[in-house]
Z-matrix of the N, CA and C atoms (Angstrom, degrees):
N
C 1 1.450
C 2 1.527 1 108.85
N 3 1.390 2 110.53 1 128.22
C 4 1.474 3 113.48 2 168.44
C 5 1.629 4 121.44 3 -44.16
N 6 1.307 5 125.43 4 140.20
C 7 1.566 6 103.36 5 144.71
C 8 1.235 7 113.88 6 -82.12
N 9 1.623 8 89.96 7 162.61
C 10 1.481 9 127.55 8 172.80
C 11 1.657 10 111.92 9 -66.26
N 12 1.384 11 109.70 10 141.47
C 13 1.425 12 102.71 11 157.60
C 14 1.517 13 116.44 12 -91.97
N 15 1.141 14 118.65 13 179.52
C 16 2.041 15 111.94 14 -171.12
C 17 1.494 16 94.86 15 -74.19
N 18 1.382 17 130.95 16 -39.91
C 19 1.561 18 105.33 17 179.16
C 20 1.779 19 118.73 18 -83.37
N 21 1.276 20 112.62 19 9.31
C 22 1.673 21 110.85 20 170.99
C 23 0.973 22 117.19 21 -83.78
N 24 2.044 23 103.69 22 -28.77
C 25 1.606 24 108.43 23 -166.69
C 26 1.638 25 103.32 24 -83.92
N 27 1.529 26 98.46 25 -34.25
C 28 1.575 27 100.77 26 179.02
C 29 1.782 28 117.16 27 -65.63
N 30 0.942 29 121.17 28 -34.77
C 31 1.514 30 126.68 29 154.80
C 32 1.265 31 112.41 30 -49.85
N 33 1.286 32 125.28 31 -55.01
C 34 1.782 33 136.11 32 -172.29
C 35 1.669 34 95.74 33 -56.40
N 36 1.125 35 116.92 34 -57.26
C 37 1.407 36 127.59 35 -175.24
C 38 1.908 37 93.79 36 -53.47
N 39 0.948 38 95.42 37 -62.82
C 40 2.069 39 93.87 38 -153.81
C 41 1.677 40 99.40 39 -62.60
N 42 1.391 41 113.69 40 -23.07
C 43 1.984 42 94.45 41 -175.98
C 44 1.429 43 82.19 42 -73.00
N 45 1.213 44 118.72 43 -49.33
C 46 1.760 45 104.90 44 -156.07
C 47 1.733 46 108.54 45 -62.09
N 48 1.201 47 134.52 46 -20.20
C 49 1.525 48 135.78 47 175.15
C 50 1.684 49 77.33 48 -82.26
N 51 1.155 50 141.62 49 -114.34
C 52 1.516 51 154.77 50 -173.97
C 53 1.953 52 85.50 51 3.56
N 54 0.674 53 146.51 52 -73.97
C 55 1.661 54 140.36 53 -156.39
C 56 1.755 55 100.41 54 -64.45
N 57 1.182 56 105.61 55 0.02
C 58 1.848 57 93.63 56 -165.89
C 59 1.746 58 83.24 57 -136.39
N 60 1.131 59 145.41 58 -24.06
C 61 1.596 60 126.56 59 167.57
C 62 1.925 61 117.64 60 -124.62
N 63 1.043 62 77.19 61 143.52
C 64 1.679 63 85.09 62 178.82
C 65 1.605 64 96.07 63 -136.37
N 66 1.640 65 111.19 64 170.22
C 67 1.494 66 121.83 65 178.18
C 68 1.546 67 93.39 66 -119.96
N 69 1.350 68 100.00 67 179.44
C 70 1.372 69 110.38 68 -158.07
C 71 1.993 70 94.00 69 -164.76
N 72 1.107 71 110.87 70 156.05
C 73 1.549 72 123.67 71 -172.74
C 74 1.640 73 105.27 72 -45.75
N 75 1.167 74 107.86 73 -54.48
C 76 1.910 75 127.37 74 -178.60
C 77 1.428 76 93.42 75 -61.60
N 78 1.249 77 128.03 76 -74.50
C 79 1.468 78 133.45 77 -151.59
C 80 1.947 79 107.61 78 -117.59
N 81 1.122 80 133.33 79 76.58
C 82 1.183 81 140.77 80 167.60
C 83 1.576 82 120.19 81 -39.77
N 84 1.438 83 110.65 82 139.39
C 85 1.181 84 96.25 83 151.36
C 86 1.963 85 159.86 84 -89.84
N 87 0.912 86 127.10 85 117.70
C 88 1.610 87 113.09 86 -160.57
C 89 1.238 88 114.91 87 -87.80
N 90 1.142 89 106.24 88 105.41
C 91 1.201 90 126.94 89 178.74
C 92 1.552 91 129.60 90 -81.38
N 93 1.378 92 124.35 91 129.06
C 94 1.547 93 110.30 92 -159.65
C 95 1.780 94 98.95 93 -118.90
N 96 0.769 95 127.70 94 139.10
C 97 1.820 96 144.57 95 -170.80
C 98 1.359 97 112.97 96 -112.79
N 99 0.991 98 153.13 97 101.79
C 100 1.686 99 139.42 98 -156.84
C 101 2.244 100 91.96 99 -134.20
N 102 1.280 101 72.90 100 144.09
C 103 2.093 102 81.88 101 -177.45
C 104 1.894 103 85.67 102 -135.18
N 105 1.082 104 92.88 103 -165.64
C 106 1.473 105 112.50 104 178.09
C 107 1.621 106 115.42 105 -86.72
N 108 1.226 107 109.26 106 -46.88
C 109 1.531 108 136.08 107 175.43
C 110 1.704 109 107.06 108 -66.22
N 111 1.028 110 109.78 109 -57.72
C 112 1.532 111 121.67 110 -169.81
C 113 1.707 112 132.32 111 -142.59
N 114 1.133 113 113.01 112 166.33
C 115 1.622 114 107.05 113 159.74
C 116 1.409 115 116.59 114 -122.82
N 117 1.556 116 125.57 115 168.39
C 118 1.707 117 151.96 116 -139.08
C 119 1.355 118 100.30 117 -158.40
N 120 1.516 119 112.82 118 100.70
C 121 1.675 120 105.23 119 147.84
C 122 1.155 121 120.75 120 -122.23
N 123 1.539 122 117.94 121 168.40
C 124 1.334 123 107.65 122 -166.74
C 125 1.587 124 93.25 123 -149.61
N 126 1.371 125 123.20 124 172.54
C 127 1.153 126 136.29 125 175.62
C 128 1.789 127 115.96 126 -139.56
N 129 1.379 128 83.83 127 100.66
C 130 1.610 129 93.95 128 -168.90
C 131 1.405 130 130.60 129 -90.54
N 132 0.964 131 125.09 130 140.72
C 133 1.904 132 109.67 131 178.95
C 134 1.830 133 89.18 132 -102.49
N 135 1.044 134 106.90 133 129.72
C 136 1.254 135 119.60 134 158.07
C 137 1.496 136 134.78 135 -102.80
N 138 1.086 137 115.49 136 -15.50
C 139 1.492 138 122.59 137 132.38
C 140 1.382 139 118.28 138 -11.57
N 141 1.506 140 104.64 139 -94.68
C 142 1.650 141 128.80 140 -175.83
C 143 1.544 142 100.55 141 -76.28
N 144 1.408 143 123.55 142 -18.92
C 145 1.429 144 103.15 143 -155.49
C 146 1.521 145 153.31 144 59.72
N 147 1.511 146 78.30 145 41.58
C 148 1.725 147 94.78 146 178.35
C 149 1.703 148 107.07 147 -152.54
N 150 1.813 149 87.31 148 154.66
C 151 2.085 150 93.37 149 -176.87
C 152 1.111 151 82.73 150 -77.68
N 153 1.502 152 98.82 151 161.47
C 154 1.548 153 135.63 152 172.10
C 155 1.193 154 110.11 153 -113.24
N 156 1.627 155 126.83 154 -39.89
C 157 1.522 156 116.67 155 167.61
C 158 1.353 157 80.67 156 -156.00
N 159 1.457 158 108.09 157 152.07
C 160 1.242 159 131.79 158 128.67
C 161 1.656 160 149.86 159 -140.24
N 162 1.204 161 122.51 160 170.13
C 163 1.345 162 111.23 161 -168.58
C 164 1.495 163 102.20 162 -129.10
N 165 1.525 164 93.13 163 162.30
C 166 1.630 165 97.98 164 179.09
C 167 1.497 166 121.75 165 -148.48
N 168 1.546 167 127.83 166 174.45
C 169 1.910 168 109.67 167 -156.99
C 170 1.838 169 79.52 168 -96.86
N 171 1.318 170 134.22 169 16.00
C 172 1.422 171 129.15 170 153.82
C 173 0.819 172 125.85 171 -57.37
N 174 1.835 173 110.89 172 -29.61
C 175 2.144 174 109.57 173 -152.08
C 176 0.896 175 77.42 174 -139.01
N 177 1.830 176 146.59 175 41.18
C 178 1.005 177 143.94 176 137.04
C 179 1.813 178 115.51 177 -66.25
N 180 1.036 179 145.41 178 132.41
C 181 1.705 180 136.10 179 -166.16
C 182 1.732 181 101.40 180 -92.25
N 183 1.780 182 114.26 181 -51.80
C 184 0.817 183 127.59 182 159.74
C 185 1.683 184 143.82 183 -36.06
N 186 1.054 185 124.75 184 64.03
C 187 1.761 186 114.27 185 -150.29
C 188 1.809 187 91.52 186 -96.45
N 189 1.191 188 128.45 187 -23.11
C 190 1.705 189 121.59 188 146.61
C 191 1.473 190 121.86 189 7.22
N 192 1.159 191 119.10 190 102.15
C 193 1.548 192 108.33 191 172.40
C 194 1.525 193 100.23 192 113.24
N 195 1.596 194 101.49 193 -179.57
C 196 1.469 195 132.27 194 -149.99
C 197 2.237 196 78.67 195 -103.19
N 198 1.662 197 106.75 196 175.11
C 199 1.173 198 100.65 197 -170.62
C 200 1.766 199 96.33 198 -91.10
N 201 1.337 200 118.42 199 11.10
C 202 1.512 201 98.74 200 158.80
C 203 1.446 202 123.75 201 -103.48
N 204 1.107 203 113.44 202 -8.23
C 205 1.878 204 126.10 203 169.99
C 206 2.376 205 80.38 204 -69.81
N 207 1.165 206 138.81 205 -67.76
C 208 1.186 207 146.83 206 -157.05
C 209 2.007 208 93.01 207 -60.77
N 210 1.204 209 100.35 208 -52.57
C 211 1.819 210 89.30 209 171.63
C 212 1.438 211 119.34 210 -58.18
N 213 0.960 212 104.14 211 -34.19
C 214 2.031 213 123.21 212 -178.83
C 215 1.632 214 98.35 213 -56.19
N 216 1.220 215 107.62 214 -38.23
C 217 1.717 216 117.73 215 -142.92
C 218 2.037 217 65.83 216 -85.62
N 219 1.050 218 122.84 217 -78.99
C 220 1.396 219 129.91 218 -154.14
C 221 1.472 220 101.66 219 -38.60
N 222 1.236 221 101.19 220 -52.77
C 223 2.257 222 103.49 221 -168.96
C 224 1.853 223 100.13 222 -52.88
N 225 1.255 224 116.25 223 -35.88
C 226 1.402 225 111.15 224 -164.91
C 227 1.441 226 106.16 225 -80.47
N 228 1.540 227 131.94 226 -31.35
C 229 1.371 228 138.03 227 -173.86
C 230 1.495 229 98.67 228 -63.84
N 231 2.093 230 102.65 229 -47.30
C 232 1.432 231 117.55 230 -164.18
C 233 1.641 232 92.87 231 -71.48
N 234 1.205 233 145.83 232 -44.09
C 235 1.408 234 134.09 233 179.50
C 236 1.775 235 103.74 234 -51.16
N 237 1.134 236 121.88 235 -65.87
C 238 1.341 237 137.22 236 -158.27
C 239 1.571 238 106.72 237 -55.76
N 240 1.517 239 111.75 238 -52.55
C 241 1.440 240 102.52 239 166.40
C 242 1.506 241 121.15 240 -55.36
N 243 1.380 242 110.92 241 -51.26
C 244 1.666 243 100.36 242 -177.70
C 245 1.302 244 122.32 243 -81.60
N 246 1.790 245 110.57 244 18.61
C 247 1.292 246 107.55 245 157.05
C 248 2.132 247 103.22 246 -97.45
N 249 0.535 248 105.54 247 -16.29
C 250 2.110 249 98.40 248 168.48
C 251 1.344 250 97.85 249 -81.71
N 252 1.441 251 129.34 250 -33.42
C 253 1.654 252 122.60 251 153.22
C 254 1.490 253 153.72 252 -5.50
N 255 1.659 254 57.63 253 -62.79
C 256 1.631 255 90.97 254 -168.52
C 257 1.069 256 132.98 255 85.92
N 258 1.589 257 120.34 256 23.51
C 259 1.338 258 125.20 257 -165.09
C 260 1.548 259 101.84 258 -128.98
N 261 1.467 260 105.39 259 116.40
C 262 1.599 261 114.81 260 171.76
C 263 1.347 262 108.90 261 -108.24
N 264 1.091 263 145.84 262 -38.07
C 265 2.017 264 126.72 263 149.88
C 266 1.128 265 108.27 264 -46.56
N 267 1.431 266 117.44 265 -175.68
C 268 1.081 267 166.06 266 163.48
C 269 1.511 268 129.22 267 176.88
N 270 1.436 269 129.79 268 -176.77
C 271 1.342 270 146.47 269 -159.24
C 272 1.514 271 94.16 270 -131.07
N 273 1.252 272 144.40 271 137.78
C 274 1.254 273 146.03 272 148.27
C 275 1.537 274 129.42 273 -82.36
N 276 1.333 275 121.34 274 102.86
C 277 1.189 276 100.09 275 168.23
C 278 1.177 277 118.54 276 -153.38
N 279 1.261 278 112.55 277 138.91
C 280 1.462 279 139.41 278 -121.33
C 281 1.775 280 100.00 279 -94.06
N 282 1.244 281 139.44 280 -19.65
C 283 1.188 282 160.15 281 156.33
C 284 1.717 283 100.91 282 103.60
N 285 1.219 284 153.72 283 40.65
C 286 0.946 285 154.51 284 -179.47
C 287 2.211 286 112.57 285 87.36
N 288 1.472 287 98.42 286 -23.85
C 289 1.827 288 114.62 287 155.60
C 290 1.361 289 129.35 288 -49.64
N 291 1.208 290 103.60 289 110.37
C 292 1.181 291 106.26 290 172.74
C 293 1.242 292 140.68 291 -30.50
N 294 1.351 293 158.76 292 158.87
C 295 1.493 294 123.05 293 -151.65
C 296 2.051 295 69.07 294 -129.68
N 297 1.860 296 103.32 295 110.85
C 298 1.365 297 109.10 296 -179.95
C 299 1.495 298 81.49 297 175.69
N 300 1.696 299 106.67 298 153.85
C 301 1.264 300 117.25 299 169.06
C 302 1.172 301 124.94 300 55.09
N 303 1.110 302 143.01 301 -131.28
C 304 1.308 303 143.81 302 162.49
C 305 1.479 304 115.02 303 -25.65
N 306 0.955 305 113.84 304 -85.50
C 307 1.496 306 117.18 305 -174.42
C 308 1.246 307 114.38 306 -31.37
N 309 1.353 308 112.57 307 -61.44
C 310 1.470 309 125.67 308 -176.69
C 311 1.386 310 101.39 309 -60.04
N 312 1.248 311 124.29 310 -58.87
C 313 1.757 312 111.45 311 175.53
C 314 1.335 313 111.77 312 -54.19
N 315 1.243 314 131.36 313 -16.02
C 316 1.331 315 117.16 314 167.84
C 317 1.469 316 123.96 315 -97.82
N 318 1.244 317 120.56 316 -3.24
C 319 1.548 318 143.09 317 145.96
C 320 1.361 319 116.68 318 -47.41
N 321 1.522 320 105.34 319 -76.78
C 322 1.692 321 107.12 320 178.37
C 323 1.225 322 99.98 321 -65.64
N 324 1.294 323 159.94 322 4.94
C 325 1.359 324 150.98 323 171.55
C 326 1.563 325 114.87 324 -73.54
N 327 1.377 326 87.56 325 -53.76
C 328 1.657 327 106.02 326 -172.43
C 329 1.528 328 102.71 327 -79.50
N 330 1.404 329 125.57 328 -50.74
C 331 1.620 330 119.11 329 160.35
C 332 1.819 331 110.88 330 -37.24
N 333 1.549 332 125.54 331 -57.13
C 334 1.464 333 122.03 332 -179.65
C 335 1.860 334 112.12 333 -55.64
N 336 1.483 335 100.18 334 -14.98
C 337 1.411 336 105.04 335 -156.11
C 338 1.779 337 94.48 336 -80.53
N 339 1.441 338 123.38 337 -23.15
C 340 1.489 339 139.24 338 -147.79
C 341 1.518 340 119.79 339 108.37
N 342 1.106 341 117.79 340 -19.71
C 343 1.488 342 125.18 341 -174.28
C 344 1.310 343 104.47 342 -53.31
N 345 1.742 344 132.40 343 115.38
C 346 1.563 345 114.80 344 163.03
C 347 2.044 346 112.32 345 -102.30
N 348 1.108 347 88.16 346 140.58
C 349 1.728 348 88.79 347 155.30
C 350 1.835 349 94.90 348 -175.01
């Protein structure tokens, strides 16, 4: 068997999370986007097929800190909008990323923010 390169395995990873969660109008999914520069979450209905909120390390004000203080900054904007929402579930999913560092600081962010899943 060939190896993987890090973005085949990270793809390999996300259909297989993507085949086991979906969002739905009540309970969205949160979706996490990671670049080098920044991170992207979003809260999707997959149902209808459309975001409901999202946030980004753009409309963060704060640029202070290492890029996981900047994921931190995103989960709390991303909690706060989908509380004028109206949305207290969600679905987690992690985009094929490991759930460490970033992600996870932007996990417990959005959990401190009110967000449950």
């Amino acid at each position: 068997m060939a190896t993987l390169t890090v973005r085949e395995a990270r793809q390999r990873r996300h259909r297989r999370v993507r085949g086991k969660v979906a969002g739905t109008a009540d309970r969205p999914r949160l979706v996490v986007s990671r670049s080098n520069r920044g991170i992207v979450a979003q809260l999707v209905d997959d149902a209808n097929g459309r975001t409901v909120v999202s946030a980004s390390w753009l409309q963060v004000k704060s640029s202070k800190g290492n890029k996981t203080a900047q994921a931190a900054e995103v989960g709390k904007l991303l909690a706060d909008k989908a509380r004028q929402a109206d949305v207290k579930t969600a679905v987690f999913d992690r985009g094929g990323y490991l759930y460490h560092g970033r992600v996870k600081a932007l996990a417990d962010a959005a959990r401190e923010g009110g967000l449950k899943f």
